[in-house]
Phi, psi and omega in degrees: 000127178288171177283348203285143184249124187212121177269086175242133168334120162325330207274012201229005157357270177288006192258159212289311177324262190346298160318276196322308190312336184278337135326319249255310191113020176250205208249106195258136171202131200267112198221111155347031218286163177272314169243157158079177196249308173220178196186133226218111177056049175048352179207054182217083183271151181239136175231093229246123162247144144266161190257038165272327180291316167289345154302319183265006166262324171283299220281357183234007157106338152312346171292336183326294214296318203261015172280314179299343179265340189288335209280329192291318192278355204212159182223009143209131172227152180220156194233119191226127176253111194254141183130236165282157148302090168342307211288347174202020165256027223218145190272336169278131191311154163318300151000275195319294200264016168267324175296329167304298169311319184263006154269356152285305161292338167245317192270318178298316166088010183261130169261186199208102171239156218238174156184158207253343197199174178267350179272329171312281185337321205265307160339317161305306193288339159294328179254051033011294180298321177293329180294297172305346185276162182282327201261356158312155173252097178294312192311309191279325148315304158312316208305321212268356185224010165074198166340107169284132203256154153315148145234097181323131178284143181210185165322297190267009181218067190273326151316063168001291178293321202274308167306323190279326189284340194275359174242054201263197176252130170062078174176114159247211173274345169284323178284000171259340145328282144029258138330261189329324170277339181280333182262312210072344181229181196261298165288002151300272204337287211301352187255347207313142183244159192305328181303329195282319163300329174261024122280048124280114144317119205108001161215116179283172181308292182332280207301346163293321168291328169274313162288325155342276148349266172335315180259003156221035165070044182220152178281131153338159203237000000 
């Protein structure tokens, strides 16, 4: 069982995020929180928009307001807007939401990231968690397949979990096709033992050892 720890707000029960993450085979828990959405190694805040929420929160002005009590609540916090781009769907000047971002990002220190969909989100916010746990090697996960990325759903990849696996480390979308028919789940895969992995085609020792590695916090030999 890997280590990741993921904190989602009760209100978000029902929401599609909340569902992929819970796929994922980490230590998923549902908590009233008072600010933010999630929360990641227990001192990691997420602060979750549609960008219809963040647009009517910079025009009345609470985002101000909700950056300093999430920030009084949290010892790291990131802002993820999921949806069209605010920066150009939006009836608010340009002006506005660029001084609203750069008042999040400099004196504040919040960055802002965007994703277009819940399956994006929730892929970020998994590779957050891998990032945030104390016991993951982040470096030796990224090096080989760099920064992990959304991997956009099209016509051969329709399959929600085949996007969240493909944007895994040594792992793109065909091999993750792949994967996913050979374990059937999500939480199979991630409990995967290296032997179980390399009968998948398409994955030798090293590279079984390295995902391995990854979903259970030890560096590859």
């Amino acid at each position: 069982m890997n280590a990741f720890q993921i904190t989602i707000s009760s209100r978000l029960k029902s929401n599609p995020v909340a569902e992929l993450l819970g796929e994922l085979g980490t230590d998923v828990r549902f908590i009233a929180l008072r600010r933010g959405e999630f929360v990641l190694a227990g001192r990691f805040g997420i602060k979750y928009y549609s960008t219809g929420q963040f647009i009517s929160a910079i025009e009345d002005r609470s985002f101000y307001r909700e950056i300093l009590e999430l920030k009084r609540e949290y010892s790291d916090l990131v802002i993820i807007v999921e949806g069209d781009d605010p920066f150009h769907n939006s009836d608010v000047s340009l002006a506005t939401m660029q001084g609203a971002v750069l008042y999040a990002s400099v004196p504040n220190r919040v960055p802002i990231l965007t994703t277009s969909s819940d399956v994006e989100t929730a892929q970020m916010i998994f590779m957050m968690a891998a990032q945030t746990s104390n016991s993951v090697d982040w470096k030796m996960a990224s090096a080989a397949n760099g920064t992990p990325t959304a991997v956009p759903i099209n016509a051969d990849n329709a399959d929600p979990r085949i996007s969240i696996i493909a944007a895994l480390p040594e792992i793109g979308p065909s091999l993750a096709a792949g994967l996913l028919q050979h374990f059937g789940s999500l939480s199979r895969l991630f409990v995967a033992r290296i032997t179980d992995l390399k009968k998948v085609e398409g994955i030798g020792p090293k590279r079984a050892e390295k995902i391995h590695a990854f979903f259970n916090g030890h560096k590859a030999a």
